[in-house]
N, C-alpha and C positions, 0 to 999 in steps of 0.2 A: 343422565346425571341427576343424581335426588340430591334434594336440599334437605337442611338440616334447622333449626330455628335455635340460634341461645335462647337457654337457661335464664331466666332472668334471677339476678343476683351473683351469676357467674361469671367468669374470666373472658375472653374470646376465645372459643373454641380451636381445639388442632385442625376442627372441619369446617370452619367458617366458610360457606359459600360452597365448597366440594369446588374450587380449581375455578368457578364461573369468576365471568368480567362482573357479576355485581361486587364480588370484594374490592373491587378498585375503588368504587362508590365509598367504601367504608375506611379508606384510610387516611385521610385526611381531614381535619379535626372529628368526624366524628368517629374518628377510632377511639378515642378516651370517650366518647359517650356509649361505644356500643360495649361498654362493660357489661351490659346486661344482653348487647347484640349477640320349677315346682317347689323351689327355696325363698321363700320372700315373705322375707318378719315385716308386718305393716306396723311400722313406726314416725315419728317425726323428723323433719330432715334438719330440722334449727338445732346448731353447735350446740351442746349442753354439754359440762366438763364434768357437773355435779353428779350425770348418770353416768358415768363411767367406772366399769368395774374396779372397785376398789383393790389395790395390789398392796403390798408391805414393803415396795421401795420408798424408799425415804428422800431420795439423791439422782441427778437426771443419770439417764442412759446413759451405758456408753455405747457408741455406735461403731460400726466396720462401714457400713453402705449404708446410702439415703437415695432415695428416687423420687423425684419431685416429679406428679402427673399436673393434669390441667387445673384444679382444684385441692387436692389432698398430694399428702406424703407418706413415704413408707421405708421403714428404715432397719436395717439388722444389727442387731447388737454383737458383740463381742461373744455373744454363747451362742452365737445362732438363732436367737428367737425374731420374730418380727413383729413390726409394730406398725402402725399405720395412723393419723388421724388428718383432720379437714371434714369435705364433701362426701357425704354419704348416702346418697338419693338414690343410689343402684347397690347397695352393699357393696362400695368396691373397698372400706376399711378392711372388711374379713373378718366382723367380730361377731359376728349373727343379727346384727341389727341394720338399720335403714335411717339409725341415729348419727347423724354427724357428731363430731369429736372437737377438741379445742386442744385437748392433750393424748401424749401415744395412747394408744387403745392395744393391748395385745389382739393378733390375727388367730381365729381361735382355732382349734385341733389340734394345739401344740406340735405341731411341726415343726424341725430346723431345718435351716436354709441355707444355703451357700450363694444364695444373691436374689435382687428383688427389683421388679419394676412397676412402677405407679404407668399408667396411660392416661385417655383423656377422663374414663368414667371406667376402667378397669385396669386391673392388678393380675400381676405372673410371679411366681418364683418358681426356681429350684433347687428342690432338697437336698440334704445331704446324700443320699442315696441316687440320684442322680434322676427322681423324678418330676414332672413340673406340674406345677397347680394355677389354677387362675379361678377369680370371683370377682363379681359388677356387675357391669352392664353384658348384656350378652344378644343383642341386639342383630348382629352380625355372623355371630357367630365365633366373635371372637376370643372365647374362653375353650374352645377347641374340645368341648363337651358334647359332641352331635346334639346342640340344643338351641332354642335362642327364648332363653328363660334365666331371670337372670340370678346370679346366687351371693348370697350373701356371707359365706363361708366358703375354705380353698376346694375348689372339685379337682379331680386329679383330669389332666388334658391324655387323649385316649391316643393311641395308638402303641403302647407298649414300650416308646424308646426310652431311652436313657440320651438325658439333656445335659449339656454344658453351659449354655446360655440360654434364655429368653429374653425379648424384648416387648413390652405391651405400647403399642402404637395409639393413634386415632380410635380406629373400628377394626383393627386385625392385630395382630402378634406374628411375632415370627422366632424362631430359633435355632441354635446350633447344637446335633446330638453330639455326641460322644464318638464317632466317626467321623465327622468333620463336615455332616451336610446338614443345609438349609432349607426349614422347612416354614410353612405363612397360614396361617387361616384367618378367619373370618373376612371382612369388607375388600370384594375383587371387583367392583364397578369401574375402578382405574387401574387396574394391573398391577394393583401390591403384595399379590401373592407369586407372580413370577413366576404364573406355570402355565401360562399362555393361553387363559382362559379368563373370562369375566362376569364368572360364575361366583358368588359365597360358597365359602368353603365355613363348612362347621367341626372340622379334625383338621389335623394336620397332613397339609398337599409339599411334596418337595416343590423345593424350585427347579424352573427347569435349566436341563445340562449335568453333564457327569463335576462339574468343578467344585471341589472340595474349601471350604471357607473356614477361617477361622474366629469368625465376631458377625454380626447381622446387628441391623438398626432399622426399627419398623418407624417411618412418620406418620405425616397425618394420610398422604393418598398415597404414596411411595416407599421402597426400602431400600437400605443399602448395605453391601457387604466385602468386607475384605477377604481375599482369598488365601489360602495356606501358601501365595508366592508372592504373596502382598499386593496383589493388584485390588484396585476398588471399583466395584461394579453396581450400578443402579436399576431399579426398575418400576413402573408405575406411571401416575401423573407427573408431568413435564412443562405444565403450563410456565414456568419462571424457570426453566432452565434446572431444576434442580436437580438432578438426572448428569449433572455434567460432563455430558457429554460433545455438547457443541451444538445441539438443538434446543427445541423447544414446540412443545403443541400449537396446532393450531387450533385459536378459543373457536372456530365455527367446524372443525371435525374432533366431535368429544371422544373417539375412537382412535384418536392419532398417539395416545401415550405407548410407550414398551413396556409387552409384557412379559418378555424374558430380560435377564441380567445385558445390559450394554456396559462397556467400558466406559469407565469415566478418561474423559481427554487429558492429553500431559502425559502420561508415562512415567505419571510419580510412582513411588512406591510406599502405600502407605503402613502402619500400623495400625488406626483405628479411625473409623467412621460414626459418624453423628447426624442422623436424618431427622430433622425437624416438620415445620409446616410448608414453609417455601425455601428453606434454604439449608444448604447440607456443608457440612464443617469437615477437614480431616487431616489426621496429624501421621506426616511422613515419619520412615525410620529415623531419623535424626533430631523428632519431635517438632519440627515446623507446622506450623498450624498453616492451612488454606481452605479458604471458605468458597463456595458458590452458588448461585440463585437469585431470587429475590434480595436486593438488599434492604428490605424496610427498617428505616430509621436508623442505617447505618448496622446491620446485623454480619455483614461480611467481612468488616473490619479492614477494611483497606484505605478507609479516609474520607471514600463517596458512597454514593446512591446509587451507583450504577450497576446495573441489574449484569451479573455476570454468567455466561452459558457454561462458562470450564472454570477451572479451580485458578483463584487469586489468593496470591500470597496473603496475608493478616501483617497489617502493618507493627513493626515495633522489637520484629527481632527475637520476641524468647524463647524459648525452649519450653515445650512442653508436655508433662508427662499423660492428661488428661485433656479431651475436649469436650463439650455437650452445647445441644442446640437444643431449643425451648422454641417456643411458638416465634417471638417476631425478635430473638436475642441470644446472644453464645456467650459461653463463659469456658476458661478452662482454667488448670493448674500445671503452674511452671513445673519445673526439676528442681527447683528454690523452694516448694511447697505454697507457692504465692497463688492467691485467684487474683484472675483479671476477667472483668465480665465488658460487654460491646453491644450495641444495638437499642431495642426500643427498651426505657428507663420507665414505663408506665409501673405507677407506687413503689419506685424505688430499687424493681427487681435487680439493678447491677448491683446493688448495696457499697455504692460510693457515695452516701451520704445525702446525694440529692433525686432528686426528680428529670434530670435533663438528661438526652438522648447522647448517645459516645458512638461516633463513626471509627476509634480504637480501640485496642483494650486499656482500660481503667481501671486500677486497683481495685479490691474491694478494701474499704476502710477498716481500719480494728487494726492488721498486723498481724493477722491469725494466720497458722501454718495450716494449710489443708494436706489430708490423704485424698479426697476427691468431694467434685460438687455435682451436683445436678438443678437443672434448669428445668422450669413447667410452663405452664400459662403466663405467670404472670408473679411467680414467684421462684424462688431461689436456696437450695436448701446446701450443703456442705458439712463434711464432719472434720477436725480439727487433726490433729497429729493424735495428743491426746486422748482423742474418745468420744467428747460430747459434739454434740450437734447445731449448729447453726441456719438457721434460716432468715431469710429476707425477702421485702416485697410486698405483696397483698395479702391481707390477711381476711375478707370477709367472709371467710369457711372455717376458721380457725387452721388454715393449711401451715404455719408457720409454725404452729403446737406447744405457741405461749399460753394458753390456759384464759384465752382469750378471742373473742371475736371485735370488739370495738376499739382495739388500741396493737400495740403500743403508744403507735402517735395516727392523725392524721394528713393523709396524701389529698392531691388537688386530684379531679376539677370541681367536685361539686363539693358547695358550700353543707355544710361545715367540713366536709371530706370523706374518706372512706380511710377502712383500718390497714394502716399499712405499718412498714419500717425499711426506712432508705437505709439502715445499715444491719451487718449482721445481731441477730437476737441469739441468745441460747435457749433449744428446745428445754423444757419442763420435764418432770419426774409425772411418771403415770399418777392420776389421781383418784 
């Protein structure tokens, strides 16, 4: 098992610890302290909004999709262009630079997209045409480019298919072709690639077994996927049960995770899957949300702490159309267009006005109707009915893409605080 060291200046990682008992160490107060716990443009990595390519919009975006990764965002507009800004220390914006952003930055190659995903230090989408690209970190191998160099613009991911979905995870990706199968690359130290090896992979390896799936969720050591008969199957790290399948690793055999698809326990039958860092979310055909794993600070939403093996209900009854899991907290959107977000509240990420931690789901404040949100590190992004974009949470990368790094307001613990906003903000017009 390798270790990985935070970023200092950064969020807590999707990879905090890789599954070891030293994360225990780190959750209790000093989890708010460990806030800092051949293509490559050598540039500066301090948010500057002033250097950002000057565009002729006048008026913010409007957006279809947002994906909130560990630090940065990425979002698609209404015409299919994409846009990215925040954290950009691996080129994961896509704008040919290694300059972090405060405001969208278009992803350059003008490419359209039909959907997009932010990860921890890398970025996926795919095109209209039904090709997938990734640019960032490529450490793993997980921009699916038989490389690990990392690029700062979209590289097209090899193997010739034709993609329906990608998901940019931790240190791997995964995706769903246009056939209906499941494929993982980059980081296989814990069997997040699902092909029953624990090797890196630098292309894309199926998973293994003939079962045909319709959605995949790459987390930080683990992934998860619904199948075309709606069953949800997990695979990878299992240290906190998030595998739901009714075990759990043992921390002294680091060898003990599944690295084929196991059935998640219960016999629910879901529509769509949400794999996080330690804990995985999933909303039945009838829209029920049920969560299970780790509950840090209340991320399960069932009222406790207590760490669940198999899937538990979310307390409070609604119906919902969407769900997502973020590093230590879930958010979804009702069938009312409502968000309710749960779990740990560090700078504000539920965007229910305060700082304090929700073992339920909690509105988010404003009264704003969502088409969908996504959940990151440590912040919170949504696009409205409407079009534009909202964001909440931590802002010290400008990932929220208010045209800012020191404000809107300041979040606790450290004095004078750090740049947050406990409720939703609207994203900014390119600058």
């Amino acid at each position: 098992m390798r270790s990985r060291k935070a970023r200092s200046g950064s969020a807590i990682p999707w990879s905090t610890c890789r599954g070891s008992r030293t994360y225990l160490a780190l959750l209790a107060p000093a989890l708010v302290a460990a806030l800092a716990c051949g293509e490559m443009a050598e540039s500066p990595t301090a948010p500057a909004s002033e250097n950002a390519p000057a565009l002729a919009a006048s008026a913010a975006l409007a957006f279809r999709q947002v994906s909130a990764g560990d630090n940065h965002t990425c979002g698609l507009t209404t015409d299919d262009r994409a846009y990215c800004w925040g954290l950009n220390e691996h080129g994961q914006l896509g704008d040919g630079s290694k300059l972090s952003r405060s405001r969208p930055t278009p992803v350059a190659r003008g490419l359209f997209f039909t959907q997009i995903s932010a990860g921890y230090r890398h970025t996926c989408g795919v095109t209209l045409d039904g090709q997938a690209y990734c640019w960032g970190l490529d450490d793993n191998g997980q921009l699916g480019i038989n490389s690990l160099t990392d690029r700062v613009r979209p590289v097209l991911v090899q193997g010739g298919r034709r993609w329906a979905f990608v998901e940019a995870g931790g240190f791997h990706t995964c995706g769903i072709t246009t056939d209906d199968k499941a494929f993982c690359w980059g980081d296989n130290s814990r069997g997040a690639l699902g092909n029953n090896g624990g090797v890196d992979r630098l292309v894309p390896v199926q998973v293994a077994g003939t079962r045909r799936y319709r959605r995949v969720s790459a987390g930080a050591h683990f992934s998860c996927a619904v199948s075309l008969a709606d069953k949800a199957f997990c695979w990878g790290e299992n240290l906190w049960g998030q595998l739901g399948n009714g075990d759990r690793d043992d921390e002294d055999a680091p060898h003990s995770e599944y690295q084929t698809p196991t059935a998640v326990a219960g016999g629910l039958s879901f529509r769509q899957i949400s794999a996080g860092s330690f804990h995985t979310c999933g909303r039945t055909l009838g829209g029920q949300a049920y969560c299970w794993g780790f509950n840090l600070r209340g991320s399960l939403g069932d009222g406790s702490l207590d760490l669940h093996l198999t899937p538990q209900a979310v307390s409070g009854g609604l119906s919902y159309k969407q769900l997502v899991v973020g590093t230590s907290g879930t958010c979804g959107v009702t069938t009312a267009g409502r968000a309710y977000c749960w779990g740990y509240n560090f700078a504000g990420a539920l965007g229910n006005g305060t700082t304090g931690d929700r073992m339920v789901p909690t509105a988010v404040a404003g009264g704003f109707l969502f088409s969908n949100v996504s959940m990151g590190g440590n912040h919170t992004c949504g696009v409205t009915t409407g079009g534009p974009a909202l964001c909440w949470g931590l802002n010290t990368s400008g990932q929220l893409g208010l045209g800012t790094i020191t404000g809107p307001e300041l979040c606790p613990p450290n004095p004078p605080g750090i740049a947050c906003s406990r409720e939703p903000e609207g994203v900014v017009a390119p600058g």
